[in-house]
MMTF fields as JSON, N, C-alpha, C and O atoms, coordinates in Angstrom:
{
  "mmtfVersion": "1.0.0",
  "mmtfProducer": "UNKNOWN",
  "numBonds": 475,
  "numAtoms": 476,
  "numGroups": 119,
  "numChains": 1,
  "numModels": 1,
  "chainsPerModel": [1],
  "groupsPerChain": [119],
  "chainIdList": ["A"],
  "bondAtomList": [4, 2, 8, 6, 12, 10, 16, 14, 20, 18, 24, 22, 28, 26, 32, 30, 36, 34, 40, 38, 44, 42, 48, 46, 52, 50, 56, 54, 60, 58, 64, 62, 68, 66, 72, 70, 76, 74, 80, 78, 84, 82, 88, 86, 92, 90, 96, 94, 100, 98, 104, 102, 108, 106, 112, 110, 116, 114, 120, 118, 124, 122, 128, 126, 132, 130, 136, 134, 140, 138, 144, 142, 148, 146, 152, 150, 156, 154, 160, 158, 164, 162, 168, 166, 172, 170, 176, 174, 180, 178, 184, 182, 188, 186, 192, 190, 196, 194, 200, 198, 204, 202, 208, 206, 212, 210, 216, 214, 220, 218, 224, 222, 228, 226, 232, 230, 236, 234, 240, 238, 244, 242, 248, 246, 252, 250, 256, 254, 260, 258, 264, 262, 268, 266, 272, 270, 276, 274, 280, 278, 284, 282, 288, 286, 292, 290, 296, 294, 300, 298, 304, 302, 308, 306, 312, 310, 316, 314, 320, 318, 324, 322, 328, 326, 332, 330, 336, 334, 340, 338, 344, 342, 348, 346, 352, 350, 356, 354, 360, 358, 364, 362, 368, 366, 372, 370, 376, 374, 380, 378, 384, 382, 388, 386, 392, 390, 396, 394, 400, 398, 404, 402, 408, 406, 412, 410, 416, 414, 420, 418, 424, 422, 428, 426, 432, 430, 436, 434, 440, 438, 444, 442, 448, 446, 452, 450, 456, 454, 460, 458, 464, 462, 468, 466, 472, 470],
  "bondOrderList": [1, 1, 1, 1, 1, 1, 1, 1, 1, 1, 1, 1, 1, 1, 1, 1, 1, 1, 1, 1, 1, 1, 1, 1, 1, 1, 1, 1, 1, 1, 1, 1, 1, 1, 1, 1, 1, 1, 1, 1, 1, 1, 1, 1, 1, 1, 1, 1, 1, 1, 1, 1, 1, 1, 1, 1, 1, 1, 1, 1, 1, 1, 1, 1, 1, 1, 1, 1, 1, 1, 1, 1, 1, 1, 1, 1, 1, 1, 1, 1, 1, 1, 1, 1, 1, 1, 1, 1, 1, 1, 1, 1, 1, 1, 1, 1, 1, 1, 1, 1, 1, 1, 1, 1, 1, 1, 1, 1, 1, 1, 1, 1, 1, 1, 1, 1, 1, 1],
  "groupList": [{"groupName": "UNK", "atomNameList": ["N", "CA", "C", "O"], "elementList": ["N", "C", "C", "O"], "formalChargeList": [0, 0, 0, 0], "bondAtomList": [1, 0, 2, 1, 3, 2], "bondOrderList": [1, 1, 2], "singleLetterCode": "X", "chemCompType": "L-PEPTIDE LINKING"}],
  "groupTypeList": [0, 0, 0, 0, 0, 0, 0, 0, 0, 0, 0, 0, 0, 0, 0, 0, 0, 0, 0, 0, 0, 0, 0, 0, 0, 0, 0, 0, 0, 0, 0, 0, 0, 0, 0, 0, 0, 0, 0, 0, 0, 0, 0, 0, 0, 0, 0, 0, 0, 0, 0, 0, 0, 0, 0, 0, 0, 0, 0, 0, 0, 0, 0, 0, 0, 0, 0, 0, 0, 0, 0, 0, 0, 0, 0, 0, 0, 0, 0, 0, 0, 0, 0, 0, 0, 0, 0, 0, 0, 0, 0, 0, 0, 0, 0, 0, 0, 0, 0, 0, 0, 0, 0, 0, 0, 0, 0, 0, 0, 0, 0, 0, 0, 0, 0, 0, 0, 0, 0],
  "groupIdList": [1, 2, 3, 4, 5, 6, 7, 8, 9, 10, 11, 12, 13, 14, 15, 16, 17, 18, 19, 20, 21, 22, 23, 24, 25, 26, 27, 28, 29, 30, 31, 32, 33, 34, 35, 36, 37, 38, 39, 40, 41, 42, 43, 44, 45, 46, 47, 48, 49, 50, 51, 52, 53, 54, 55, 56, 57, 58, 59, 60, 61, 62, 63, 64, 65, 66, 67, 68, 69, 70, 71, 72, 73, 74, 75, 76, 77, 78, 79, 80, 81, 82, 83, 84, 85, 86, 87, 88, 89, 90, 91, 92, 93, 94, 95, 96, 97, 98, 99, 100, 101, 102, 103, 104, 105, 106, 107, 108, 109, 110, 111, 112, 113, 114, 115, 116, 117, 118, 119],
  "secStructList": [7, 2, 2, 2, 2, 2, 2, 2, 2, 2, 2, 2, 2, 2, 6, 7, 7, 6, 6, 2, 2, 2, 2, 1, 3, 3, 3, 3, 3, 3, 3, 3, 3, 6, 6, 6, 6, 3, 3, 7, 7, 1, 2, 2, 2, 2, 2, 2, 2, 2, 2, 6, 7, 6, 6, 6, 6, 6, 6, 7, 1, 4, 4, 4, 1, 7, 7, 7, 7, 7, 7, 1, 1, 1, 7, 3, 3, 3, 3, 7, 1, 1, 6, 6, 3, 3, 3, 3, 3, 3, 3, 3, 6, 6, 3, 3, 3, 3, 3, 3, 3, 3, 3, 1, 1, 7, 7, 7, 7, 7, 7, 7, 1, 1, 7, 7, 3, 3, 7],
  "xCoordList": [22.433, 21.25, 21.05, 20.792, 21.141, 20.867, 21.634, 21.013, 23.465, 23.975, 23.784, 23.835, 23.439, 22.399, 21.754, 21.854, 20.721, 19.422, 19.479, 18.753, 20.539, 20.602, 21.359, 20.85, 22.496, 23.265, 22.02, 21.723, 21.13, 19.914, 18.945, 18.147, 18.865, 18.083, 18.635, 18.16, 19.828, 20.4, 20.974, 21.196, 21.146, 21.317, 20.068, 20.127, 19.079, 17.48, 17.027, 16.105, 17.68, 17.415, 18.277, 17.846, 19.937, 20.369, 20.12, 20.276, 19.674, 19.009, 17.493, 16.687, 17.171, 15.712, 14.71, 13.511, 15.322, 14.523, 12.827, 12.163, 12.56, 11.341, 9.975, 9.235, 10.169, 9.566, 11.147, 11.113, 12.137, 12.819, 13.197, 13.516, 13.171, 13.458, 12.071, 11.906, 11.245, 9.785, 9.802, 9.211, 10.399, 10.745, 11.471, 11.283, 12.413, 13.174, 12.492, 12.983, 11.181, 10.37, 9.674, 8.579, 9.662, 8.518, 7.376, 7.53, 5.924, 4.529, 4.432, 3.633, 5.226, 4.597, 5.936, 6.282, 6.67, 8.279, 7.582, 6.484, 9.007, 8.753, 10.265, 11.2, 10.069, 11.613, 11.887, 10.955, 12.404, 12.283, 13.368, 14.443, 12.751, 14.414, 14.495, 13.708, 14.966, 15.081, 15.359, 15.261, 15.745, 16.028, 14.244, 13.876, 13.608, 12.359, 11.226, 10.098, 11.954, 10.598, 9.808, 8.74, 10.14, 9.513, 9.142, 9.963, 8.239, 8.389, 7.728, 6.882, 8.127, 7.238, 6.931, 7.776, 5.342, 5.199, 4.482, 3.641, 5.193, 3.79, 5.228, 6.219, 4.822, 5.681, 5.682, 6.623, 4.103, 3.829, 4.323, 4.648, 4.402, 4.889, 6.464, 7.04, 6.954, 8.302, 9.071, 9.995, 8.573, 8.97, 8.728, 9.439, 7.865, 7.434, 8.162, 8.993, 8.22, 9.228, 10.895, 11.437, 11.247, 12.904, 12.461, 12.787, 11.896, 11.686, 11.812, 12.399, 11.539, 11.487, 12.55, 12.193, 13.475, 14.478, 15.589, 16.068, 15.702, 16.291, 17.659, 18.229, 18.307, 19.763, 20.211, 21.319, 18.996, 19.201, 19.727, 20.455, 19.512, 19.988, 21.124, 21.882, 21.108, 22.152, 23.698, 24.766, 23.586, 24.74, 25.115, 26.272, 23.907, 24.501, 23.812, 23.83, 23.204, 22.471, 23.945, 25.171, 23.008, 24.142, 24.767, 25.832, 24.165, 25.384, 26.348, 26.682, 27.462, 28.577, 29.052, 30.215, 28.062, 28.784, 30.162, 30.475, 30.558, 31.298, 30.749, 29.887, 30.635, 29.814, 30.189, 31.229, 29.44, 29.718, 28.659, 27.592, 28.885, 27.628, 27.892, 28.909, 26.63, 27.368, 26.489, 25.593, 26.494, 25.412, 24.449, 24.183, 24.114, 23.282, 21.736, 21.487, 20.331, 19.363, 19.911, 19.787, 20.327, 20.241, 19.944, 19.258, 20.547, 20.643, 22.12, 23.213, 21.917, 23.052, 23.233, 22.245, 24.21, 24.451, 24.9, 25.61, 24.374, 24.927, 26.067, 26.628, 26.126, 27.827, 27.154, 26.279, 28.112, 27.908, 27.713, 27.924, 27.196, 27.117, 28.725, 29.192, 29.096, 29.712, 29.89, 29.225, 30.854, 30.34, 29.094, 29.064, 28.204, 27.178, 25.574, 24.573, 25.858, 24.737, 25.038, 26.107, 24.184, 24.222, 22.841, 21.805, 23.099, 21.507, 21.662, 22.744, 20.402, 20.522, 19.192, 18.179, 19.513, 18.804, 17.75, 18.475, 16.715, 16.298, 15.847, 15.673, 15.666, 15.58, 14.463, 14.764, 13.296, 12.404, 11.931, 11.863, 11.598, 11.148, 11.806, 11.07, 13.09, 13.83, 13.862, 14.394, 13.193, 12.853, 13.247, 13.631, 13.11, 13.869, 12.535, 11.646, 12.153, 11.026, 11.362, 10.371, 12.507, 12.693, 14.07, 15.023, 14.155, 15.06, 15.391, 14.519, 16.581, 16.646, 17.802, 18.978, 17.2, 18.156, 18.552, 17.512, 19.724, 20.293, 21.225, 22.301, 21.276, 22.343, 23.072, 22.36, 24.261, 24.506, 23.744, 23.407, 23.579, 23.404, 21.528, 20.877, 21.225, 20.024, 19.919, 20.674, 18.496, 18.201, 16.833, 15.963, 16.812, 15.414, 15.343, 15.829, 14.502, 14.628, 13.933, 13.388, 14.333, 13.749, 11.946, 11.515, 11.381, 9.935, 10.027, 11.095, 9.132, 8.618, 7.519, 6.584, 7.222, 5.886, 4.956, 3.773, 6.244, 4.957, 5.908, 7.053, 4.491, 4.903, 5.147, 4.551, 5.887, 6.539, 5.537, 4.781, 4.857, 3.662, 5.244, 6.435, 4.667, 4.777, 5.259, 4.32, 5.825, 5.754, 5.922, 5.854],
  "yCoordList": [55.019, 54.164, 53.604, 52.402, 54.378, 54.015, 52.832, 51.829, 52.81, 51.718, 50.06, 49.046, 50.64, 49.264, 48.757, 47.562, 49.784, 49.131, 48.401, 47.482, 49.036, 49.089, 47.175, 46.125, 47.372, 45.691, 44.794, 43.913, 45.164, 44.106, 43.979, 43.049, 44.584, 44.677, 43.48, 42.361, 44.006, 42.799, 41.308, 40.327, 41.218, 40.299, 39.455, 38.235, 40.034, 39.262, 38.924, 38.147, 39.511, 39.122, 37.877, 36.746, 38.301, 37.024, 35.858, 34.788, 35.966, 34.743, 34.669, 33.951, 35.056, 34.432, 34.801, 34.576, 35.51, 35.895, 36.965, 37.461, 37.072, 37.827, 38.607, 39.578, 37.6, 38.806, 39.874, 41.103, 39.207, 39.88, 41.319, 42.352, 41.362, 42.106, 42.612, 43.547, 42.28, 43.471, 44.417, 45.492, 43.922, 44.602, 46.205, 47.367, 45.488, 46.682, 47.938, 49.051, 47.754, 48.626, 49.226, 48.671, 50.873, 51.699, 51.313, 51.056, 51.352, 50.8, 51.448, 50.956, 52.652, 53.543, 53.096, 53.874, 52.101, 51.659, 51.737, 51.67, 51.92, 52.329, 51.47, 51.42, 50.717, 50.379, 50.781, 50.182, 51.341, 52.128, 51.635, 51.334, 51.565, 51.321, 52.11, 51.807, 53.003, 54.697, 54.441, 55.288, 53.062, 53.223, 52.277, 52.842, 51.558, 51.152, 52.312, 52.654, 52.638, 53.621, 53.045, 53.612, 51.441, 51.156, 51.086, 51.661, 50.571, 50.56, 49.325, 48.765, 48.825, 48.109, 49.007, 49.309, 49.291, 49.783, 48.834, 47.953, 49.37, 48.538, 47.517, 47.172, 47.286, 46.25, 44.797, 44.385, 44.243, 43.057, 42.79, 41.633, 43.557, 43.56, 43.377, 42.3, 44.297, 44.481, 42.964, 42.399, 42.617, 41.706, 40.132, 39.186, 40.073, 39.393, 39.594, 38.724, 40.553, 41.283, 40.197, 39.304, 40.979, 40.226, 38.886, 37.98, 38.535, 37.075, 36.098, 35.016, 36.359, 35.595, 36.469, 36.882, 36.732, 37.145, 35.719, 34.784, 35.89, 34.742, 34.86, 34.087, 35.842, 36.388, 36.158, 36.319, 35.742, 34.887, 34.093, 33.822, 33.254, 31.543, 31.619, 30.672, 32.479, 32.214, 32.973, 32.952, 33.444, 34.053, 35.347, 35.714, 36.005, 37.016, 38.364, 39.546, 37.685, 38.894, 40.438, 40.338, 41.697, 42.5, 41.796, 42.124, 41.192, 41.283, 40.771, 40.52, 40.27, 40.296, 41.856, 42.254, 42.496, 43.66, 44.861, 44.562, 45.65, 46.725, 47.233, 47.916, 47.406, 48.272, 50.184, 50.841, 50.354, 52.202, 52.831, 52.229, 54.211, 54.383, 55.648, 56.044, 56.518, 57.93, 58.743, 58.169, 59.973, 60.594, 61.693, 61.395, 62.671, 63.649, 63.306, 63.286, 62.967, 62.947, 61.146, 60.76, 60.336, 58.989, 58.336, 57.341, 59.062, 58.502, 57.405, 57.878, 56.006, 55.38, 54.839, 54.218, 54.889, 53.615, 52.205, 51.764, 51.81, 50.25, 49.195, 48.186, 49.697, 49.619, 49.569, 50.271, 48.158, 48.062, 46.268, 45.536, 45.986, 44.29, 44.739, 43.931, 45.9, 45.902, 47.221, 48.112, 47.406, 49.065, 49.735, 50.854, 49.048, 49.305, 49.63, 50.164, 49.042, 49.015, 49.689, 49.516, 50.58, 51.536, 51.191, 51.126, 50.922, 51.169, 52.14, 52.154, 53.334, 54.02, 53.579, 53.035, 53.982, 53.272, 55.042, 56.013, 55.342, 56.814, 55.846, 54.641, 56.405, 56.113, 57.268, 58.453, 56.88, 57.705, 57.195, 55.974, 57.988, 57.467, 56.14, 55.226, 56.015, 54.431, 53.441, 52.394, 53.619, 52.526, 52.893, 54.014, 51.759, 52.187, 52.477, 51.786, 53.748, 54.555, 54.32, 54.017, 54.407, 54.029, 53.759, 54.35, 52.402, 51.545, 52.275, 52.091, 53.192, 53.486, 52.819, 53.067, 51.731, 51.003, 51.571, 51.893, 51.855, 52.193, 51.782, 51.703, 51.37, 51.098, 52.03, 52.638, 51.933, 52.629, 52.26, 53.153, 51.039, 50.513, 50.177, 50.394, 49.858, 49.622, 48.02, 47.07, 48.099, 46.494, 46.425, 47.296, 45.326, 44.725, 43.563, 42.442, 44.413, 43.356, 42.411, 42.629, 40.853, 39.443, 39.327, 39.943, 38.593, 38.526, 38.179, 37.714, 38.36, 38.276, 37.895, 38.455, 37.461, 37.056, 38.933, 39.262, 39.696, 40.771, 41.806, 41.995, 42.235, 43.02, 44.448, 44.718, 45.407, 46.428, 47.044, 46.311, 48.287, 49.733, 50.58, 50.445, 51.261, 52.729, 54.008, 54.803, 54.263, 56.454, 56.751, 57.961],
  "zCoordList": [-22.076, -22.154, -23.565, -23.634, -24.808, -25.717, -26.064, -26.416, -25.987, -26.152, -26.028, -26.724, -24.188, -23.435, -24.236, -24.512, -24.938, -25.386, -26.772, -27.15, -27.469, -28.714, -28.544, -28.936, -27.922, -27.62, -27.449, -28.256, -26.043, -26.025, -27.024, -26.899, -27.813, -29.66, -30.135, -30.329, -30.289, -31.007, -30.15, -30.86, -28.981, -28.306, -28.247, -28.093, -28.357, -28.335, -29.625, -29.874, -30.391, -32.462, -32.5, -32.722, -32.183, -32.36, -31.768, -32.356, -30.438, -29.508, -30.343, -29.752, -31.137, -31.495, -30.518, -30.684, -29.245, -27.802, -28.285, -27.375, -29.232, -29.914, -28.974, -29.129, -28.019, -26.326, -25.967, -25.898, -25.824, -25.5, -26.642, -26.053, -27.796, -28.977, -29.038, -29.821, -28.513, -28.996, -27.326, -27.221, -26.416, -25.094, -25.544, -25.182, -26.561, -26.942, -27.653, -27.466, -28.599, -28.941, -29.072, -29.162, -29.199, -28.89, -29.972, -31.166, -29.042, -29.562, -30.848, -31.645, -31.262, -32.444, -33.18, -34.069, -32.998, -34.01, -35.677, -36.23, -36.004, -37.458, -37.6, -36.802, -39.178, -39.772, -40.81, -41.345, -41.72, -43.07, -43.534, -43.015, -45.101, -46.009, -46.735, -47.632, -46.967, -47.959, -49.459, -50.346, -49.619, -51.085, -51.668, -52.698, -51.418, -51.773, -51.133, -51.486, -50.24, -49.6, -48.873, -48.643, -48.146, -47.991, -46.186, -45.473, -45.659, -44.041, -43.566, -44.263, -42.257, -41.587, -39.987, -39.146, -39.957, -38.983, -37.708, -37.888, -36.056, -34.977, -34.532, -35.175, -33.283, -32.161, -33.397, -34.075, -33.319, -33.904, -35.289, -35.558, -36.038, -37.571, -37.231, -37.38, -36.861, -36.99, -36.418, -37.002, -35.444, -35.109, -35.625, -35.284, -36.294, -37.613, -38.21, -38.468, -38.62, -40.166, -39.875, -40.525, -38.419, -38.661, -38.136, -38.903, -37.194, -36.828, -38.814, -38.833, -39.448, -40.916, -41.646, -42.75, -41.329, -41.96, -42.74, -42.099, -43.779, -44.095, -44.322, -45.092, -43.67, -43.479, -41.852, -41.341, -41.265, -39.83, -39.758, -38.803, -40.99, -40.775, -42.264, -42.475, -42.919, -43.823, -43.07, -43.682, -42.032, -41.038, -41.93, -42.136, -42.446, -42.928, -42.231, -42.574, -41.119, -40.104, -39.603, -39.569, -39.303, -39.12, -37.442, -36.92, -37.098, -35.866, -35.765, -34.607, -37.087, -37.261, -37.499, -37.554, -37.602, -37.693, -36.712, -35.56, -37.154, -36.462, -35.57, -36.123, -34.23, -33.391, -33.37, -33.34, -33.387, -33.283, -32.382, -32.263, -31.609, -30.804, -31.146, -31.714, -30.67, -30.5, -31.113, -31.731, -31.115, -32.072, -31.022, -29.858, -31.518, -30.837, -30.906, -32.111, -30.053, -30.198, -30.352, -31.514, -29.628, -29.277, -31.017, -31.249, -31.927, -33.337, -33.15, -32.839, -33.383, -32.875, -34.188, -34.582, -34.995, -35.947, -35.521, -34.617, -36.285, -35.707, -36.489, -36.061, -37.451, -38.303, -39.786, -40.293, -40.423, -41.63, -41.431, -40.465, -42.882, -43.161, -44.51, -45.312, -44.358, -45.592, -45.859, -45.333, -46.74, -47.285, -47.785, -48.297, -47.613, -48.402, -47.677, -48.155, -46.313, -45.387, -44.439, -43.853, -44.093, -42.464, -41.997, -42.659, -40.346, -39.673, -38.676, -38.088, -38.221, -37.535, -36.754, -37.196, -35.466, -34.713, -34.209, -34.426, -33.799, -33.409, -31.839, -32.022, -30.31, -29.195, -29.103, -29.248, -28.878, -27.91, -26.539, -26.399, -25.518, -24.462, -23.941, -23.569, -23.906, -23.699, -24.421, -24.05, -25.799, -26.581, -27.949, -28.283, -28.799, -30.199, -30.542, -30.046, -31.613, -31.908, -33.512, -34.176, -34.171, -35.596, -35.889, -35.38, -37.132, -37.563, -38.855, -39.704, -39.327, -40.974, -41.416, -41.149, -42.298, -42.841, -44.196, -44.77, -45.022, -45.757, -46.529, -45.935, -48.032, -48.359, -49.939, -50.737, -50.023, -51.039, -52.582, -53.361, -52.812, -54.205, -54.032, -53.01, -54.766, -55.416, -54.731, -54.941, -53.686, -52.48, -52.654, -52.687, -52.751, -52.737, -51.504, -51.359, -50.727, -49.169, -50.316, -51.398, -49.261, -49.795, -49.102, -48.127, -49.762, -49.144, -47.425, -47.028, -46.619, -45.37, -44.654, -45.226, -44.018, -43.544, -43.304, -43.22, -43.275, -43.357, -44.691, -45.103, -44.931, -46.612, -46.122, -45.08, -46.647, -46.703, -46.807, -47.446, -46.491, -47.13, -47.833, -47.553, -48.613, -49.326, -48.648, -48.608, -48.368, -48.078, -48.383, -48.168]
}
């Protein structure tokens, strides 16, 4: 199941489909980036958040990426943009529940129509 869901995540990001990509997420979603600390929490944000991604239209979105699945507790990675980027996807209740994006070096996501909180 998780695979399914995880392909239609991104099949509805890259289609711009944004009913279809908030379908994919649990009401309590969380997206985290571990090296700012930072998060976007809630269906409506998040989907804001990537809907204004400006790595959408510069073709540097991950779904050129490597696909990989697999993982105990529906933790799925979803490859790399590079050596440098991992996303793990967490699945609760059929739905993606949290996004941990990761990279090796020192990232400063670009601005967004919605701003990052603190943890």
């Amino acid at each position: 199941m998780s695979k399914q869901l995880i392909e239609r995540y991104w099949r509805c990001c890259d289609a711009r489909d944004w009913d279809g990509f908030a379908s994919t997420l649990h009401p309590d979603v969380e997206y985290r980036v571990s090296q700012t600390r930072g998060r976007v929490c809630g269906v409506e944000c998040c989907v804001a958040f990537d809907a204004t991604d400006p790595g959408l239209d510069a073709g540097n979105h991950p779904a050129a990426c490597r696909r990989q699945y697999g993982g105990q507790r529906d933790r799925v990675p979803r490859g790399t943009t590079g050596p440098d980027r991992h996303l793990f996807f967490t699945v609760q209740d059929g739905l993606i529940w949290r996004t941990d994006d990761g990279w090796s070096e020192d990232y400063a996501p670009p601005a967004r129509a919605v701003a990052m909180e603190r943890y």
